[in-house]
C-alpha positions as CSV (number, residue, x, y, z in Angstrom):
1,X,-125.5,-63.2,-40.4
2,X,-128.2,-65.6,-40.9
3,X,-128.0,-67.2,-44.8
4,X,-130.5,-68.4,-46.7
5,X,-132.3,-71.4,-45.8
6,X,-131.6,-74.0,-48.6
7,X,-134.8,-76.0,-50.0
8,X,-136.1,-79.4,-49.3
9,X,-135.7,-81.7,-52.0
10,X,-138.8,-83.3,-53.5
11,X,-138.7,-86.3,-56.5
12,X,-139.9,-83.5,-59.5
13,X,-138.9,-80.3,-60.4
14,X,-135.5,-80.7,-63.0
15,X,-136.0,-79.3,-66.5
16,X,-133.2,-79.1,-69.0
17,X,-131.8,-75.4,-69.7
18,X,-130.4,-74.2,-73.2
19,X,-127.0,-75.8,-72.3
20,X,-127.9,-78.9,-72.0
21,X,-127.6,-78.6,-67.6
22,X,-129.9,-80.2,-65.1
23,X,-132.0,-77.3,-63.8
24,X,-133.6,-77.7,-60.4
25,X,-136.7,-75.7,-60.3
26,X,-137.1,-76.6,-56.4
27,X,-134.3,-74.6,-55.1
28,X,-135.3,-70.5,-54.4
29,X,-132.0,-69.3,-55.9
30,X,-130.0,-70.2,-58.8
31,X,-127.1,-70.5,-57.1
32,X,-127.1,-70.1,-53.3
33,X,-123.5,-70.6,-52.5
34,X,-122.4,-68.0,-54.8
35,X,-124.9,-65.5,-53.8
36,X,-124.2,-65.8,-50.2
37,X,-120.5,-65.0,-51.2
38,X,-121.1,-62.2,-53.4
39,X,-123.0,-60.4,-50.9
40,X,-120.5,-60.8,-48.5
41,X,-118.1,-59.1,-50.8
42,X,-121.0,-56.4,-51.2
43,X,-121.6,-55.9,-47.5
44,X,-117.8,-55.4,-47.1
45,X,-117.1,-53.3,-50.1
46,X,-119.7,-52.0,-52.6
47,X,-119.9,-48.0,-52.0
48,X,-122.2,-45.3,-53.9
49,X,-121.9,-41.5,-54.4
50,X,-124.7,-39.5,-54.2
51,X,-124.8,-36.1,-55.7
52,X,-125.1,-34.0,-52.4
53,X,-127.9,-31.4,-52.0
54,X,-128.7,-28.9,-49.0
55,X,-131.8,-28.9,-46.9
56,X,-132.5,-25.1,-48.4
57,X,-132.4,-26.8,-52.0
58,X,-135.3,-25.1,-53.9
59,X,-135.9,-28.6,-54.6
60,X,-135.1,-30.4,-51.6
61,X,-138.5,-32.2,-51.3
62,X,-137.4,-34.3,-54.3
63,X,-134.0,-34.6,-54.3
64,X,-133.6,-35.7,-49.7
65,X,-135.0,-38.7,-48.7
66,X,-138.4,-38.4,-46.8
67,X,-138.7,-37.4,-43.6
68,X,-141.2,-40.1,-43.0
69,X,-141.6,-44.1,-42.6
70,X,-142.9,-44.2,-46.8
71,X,-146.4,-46.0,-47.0
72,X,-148.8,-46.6,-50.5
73,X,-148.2,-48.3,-53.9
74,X,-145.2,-46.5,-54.8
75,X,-143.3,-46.8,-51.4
76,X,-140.4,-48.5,-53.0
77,X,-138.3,-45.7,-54.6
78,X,-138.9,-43.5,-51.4
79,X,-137.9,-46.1,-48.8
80,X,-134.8,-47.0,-50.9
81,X,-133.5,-43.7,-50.7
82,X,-134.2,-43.3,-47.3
83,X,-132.5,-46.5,-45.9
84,X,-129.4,-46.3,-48.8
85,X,-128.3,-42.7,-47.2
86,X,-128.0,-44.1,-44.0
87,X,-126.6,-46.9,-44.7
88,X,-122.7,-48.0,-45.0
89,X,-122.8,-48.4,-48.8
90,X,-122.8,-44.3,-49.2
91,X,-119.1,-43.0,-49.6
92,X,-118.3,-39.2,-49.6
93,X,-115.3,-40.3,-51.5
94,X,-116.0,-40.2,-55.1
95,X,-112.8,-42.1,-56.4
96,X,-113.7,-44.8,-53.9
97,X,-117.3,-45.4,-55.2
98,X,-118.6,-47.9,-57.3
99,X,-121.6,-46.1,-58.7
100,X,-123.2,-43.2,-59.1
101,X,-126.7,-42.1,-57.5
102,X,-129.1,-39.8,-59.0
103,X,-131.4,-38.8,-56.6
104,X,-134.2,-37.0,-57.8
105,X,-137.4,-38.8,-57.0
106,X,-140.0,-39.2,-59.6
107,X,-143.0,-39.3,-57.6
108,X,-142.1,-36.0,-55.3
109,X,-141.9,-34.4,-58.6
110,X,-144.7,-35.8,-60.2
111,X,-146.9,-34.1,-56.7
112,X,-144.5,-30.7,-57.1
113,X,-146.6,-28.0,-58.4
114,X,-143.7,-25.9,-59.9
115,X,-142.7,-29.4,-61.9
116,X,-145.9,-32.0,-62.3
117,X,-145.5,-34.3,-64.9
118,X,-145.6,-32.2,-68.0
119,X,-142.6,-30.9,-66.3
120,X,-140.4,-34.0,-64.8
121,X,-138.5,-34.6,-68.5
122,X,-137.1,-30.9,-68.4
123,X,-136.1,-31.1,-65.0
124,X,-134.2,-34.7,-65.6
125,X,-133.0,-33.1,-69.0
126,X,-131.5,-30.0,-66.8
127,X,-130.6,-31.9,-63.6
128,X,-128.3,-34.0,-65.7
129,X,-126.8,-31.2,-67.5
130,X,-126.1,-29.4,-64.3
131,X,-124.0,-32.5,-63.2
132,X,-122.4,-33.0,-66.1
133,X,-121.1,-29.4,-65.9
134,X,-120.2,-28.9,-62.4
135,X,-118.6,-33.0,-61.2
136,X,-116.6,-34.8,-63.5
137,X,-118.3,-38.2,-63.0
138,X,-120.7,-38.1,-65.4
139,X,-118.6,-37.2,-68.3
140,X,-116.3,-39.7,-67.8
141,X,-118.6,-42.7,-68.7
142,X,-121.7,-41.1,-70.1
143,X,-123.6,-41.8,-67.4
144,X,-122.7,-45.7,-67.5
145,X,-122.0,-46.0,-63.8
146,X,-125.0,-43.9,-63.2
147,X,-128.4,-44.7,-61.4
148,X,-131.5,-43.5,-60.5
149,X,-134.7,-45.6,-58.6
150,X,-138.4,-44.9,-59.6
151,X,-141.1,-47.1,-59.1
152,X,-144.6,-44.7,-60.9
153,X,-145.1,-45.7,-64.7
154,X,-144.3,-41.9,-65.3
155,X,-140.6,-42.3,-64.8
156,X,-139.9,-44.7,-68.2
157,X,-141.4,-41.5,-70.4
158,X,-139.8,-38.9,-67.8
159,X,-136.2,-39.7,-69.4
160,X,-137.5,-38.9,-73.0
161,X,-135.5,-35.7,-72.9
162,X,-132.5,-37.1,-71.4
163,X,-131.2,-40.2,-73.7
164,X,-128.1,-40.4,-72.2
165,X,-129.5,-41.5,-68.6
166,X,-132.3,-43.7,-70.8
167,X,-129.8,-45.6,-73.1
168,X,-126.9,-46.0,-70.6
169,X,-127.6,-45.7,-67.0
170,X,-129.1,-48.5,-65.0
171,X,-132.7,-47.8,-64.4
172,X,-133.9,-49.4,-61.4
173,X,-138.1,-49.0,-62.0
174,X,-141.1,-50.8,-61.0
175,X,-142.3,-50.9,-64.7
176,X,-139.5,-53.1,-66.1
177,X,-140.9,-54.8,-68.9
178,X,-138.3,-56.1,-72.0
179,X,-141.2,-55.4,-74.4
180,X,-140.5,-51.6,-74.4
181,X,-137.7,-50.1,-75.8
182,X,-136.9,-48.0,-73.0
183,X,-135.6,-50.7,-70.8
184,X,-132.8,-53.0,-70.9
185,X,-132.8,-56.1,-68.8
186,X,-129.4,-56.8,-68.4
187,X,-128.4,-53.3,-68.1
188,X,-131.6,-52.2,-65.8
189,X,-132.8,-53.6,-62.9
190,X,-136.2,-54.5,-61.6
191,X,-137.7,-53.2,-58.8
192,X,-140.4,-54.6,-56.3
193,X,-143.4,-52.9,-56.1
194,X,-144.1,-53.5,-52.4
195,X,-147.0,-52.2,-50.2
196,X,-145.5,-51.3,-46.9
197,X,-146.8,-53.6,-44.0
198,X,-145.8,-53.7,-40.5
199,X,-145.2,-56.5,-38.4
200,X,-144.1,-60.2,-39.0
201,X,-145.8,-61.8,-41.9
202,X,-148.8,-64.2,-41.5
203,X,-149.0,-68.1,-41.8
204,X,-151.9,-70.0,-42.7
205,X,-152.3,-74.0,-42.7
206,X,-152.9,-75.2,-46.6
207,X,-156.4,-76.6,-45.1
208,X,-157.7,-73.3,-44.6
209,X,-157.0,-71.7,-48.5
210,X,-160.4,-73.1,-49.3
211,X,-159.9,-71.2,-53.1
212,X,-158.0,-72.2,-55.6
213,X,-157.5,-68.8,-56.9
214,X,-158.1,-65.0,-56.3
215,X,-157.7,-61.8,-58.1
216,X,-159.3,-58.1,-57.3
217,X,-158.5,-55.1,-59.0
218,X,-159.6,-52.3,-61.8
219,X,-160.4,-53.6,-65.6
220,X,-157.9,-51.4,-66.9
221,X,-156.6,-53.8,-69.6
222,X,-157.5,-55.8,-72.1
223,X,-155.5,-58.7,-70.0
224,X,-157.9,-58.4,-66.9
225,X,-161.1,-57.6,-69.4
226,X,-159.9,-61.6,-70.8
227,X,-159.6,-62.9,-66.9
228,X,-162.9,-61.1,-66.0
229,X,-165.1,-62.6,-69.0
230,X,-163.4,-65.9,-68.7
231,X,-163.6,-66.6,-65.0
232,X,-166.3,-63.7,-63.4
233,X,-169.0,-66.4,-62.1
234,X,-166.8,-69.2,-61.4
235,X,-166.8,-71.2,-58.2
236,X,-163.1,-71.9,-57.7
237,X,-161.6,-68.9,-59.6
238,X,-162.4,-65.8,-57.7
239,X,-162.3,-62.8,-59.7
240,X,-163.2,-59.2,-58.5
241,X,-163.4,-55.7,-59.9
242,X,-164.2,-53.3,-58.2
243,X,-164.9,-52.7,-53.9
244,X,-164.6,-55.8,-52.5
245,X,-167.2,-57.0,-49.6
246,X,-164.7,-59.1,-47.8
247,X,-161.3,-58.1,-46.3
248,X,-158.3,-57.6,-49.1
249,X,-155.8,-59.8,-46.5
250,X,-158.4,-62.7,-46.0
251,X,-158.7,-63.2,-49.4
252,X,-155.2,-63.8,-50.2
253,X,-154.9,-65.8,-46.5
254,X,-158.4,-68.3,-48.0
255,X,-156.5,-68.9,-51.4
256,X,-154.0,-71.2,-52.4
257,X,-153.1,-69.0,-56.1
258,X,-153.4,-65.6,-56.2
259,X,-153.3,-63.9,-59.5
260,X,-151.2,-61.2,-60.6
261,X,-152.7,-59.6,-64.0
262,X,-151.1,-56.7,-65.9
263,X,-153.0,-53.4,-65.7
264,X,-152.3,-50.2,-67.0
265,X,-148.4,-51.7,-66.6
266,X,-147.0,-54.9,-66.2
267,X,-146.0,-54.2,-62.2
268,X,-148.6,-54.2,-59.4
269,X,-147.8,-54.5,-55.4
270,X,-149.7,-58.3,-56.1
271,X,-146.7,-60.6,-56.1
272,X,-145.4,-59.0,-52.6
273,X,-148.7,-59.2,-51.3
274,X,-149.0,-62.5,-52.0
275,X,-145.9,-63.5,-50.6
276,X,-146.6,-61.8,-47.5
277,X,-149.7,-63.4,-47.2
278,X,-148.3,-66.5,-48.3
279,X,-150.3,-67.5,-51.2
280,X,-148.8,-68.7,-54.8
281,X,-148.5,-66.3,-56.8
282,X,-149.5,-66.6,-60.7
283,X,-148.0,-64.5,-63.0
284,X,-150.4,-63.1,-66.1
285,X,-148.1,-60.6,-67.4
286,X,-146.0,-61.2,-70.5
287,X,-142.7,-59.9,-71.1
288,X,-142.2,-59.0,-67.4
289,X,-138.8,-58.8,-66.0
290,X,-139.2,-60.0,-62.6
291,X,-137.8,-58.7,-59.6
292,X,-134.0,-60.4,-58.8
293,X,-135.0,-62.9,-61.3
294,X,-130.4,-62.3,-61.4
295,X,-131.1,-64.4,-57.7
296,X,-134.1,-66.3,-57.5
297,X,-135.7,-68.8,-59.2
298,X,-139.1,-68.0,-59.7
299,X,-140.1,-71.6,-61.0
300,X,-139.5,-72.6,-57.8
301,X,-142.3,-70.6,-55.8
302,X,-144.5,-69.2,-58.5
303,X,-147.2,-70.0,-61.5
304,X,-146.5,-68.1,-65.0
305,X,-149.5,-68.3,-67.4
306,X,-148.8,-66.5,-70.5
307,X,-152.0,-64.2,-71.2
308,X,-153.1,-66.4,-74.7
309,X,-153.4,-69.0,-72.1
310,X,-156.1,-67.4,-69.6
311,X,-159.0,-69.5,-70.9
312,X,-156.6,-72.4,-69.6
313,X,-156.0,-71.4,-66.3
314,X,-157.9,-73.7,-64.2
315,X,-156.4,-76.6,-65.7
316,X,-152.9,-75.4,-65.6
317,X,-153.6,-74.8,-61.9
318,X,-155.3,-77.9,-60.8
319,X,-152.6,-79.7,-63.0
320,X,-150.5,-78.9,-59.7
321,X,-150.0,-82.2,-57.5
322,X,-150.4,-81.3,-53.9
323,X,-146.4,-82.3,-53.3
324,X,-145.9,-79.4,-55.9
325,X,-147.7,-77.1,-54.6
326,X,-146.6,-78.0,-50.9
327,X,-143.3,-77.3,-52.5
328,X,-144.3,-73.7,-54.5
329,X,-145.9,-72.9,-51.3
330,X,-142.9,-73.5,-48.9
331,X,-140.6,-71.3,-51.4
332,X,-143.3,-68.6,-50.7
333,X,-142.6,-68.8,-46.9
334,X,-138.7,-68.7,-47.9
335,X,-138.7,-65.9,-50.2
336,X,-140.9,-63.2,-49.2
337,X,-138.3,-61.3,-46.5
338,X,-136.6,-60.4,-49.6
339,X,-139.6,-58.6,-50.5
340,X,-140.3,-56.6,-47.7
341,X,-138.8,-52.9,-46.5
342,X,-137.2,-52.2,-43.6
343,X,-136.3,-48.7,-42.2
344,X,-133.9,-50.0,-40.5
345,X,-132.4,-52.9,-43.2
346,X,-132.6,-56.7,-42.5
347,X,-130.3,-59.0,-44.2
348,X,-131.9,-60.1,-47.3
349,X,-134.4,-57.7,-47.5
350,X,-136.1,-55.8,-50.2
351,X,-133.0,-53.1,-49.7
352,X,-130.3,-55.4,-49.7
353,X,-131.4,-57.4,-52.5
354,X,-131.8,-54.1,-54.3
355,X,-128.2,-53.5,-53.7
356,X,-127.2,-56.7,-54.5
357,X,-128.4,-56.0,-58.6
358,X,-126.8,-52.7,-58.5
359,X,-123.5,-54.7,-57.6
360,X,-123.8,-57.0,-60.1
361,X,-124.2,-54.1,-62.6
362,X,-121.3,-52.3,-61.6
363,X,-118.7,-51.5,-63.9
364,X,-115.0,-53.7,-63.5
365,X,-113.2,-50.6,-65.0
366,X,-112.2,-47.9,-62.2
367,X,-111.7,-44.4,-63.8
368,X,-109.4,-42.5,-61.4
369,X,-111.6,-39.1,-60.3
370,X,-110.7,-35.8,-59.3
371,X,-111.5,-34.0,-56.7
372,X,-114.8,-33.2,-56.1
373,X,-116.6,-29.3,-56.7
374,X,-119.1,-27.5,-54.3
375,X,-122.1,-29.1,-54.0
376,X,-125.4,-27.9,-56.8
377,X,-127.5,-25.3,-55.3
């Protein structure tokens, strides 16, 4: 197994934390060693239940994993379903397993006519009762060692009729944001929004990001109407709404900072496009719970700008030495396998670093189980 590769150490980057410890914003994870040791120990033993369903499930199309390599925005919850039942981490064994997986997807039944999204919080509300009355494993810890993966905006409001899974499951979304009541950052986890690319990533030679920094997308917030009547005819700060002339990928490849503005909801696939393309990400979305910020150290290889500050941004960004942003940019190179998907998983990857908040999460009391009952139909 290939670790981590540790980081370079340059003559800036320690900042105080709330304890009074040396903080080293150069290295990509908090705590390499230990990481690397913990996911050993998940590798070896971490296992997950999933409530089983047949293929001639009325509702099968939602509940299986996709019968296809997942592609588009919301790719995230569909390829982690797909690779997690295939992979060694699923038990058949119910006492033996660690947690719990719920395994209705959110976007099939957003697309299901019979359902559609006035109807996804009566079918969470029903699905749950049905488990709670034919296994045992719900019951037993309210849903605590319970999860379910979603990565649409429709998913936070589809629990509203099920509190249980809302207030004590782990909720691994895309919208994860500690602003709104609905999600717990300790208890839920973040999930990448990734756009599904094949092949290995790109590299491109600083000399060549002739921008400084880069944003395209739809003024669907007040954030992005700020950034667009700030920065809209500026030479250095290229911002874009609507079509874009140019190629999407040579944008991100021609700019050293590319922007990633809340919309409609704090997530977009921007941070794990720029990584892939490796550009610096700048975060413009406050109260965001970033994806394994439990692992990595997102001082170390990104920009956050809180929104007040947007007027601001050139000068926090040109503020950056060019040792700095060497620094930020050679993080980018060393984190953005963790943000990529994988039918089949690589170590490190967007799955396995998935997994590896779900293990943290997971509870240190074992309730012995009883047997398991016939399968939900």
């Amino acid at each position: 197994m290939r670790v981590p590769a540790e980081t370079p150490h340059l003559s800036r980057g320690f900042e105080f934390n709330t304890k009074g410890n040396y903080v080293n914003n150069k290295e990509v994870f908090h705590d390499r060693n230990l990481f690397v040791e913990n996911y050993k120990e998940m590798n070896r033993s971490f296992k997950i239940y999933c409530y089983p369903h047949k293929r001639d499930d009325p509702f099968a199309n939602a509940l299986l994993p996709v019968d296809f390599e997942p592609g588009g925005n919301y790719a995230s919850e569909s390829y982690f379903k797909k690779v997690l039942m295939k992979s060694h981490f699923i038990t058949k064994d119910p006492s033996k397993a660690d947690l719990f997986f719920l395994p209705f997807s959110i976007a099939r039944l957003r697309h299901d006519p019979r359902v559609g999204v006035g109807g996804i919080q009566d079918f969470i509300r029903d699905y749950i009762f049905n488990i709670s009355q034919n296994y045992p494993y719900w019951n037993q810890t309210g849903g605590a060692d319970h999860f379910y993966v979603a990565c649409h905006s429709i998913g936070r409001s589809a629990m509203e009729k099920a509190d249980e899974v809302k207030l004590n499951a782990i909720q691994v979304v895309c919208s994860s944001s500690y602003f709104l009541s609905g999600y717990i950052a300790h208890k839920d986890a973040s999930l990448p929004q990734i756009w599904p690319r094949q092949g290995d990533p790109p590299d491109l030679a600083l000399s060549e990001r002739k921008k400084l920094a880069f944003f395209a997308g739809s003024i669907n917030s007040p954030v992005r109407e700020r950034l667009l009547q700030v920065w809209r005819n500026d030479s250095e700060i290229s911002v874009h709404f609507g079509r874009l002339t140019t190629p999407y990928a040579d944008e991100l490849l021609g700019s050293k900072f590319c922007l990633h503005v809340k919309g409609f909801e704090i997530n977009t696939a921007r941070i794990a496009d720029s990584l892939y393309y490796g550009c610096v990400p700048v975060i413009i979305a406050n109260h965001y719970d970033l994806p394994f910020a439990d692992i990595l150290n997102w001082k170390s290889f990104s920009i956050v700008v809180a929104t007040l500050d947007i007027p601001l941004l050139k000068q926090v960004l040109k503020g950056i030495s060019l040792n700095e942003y060497l620094m930020l940019q050679s993080n980018v190179l060393k984190v953005r396998n963790h943000f990529q998907w994988h039918v089949s998983p690589v170590d490190y990857d967007a799955f396995y670093m998935v997994m590896y908040e779900l293990w943290l999460r997971r509870s240190s009391v074992r309730v012995p189980l009883s047997t398991p009952m016939d399968p939900i139909h």
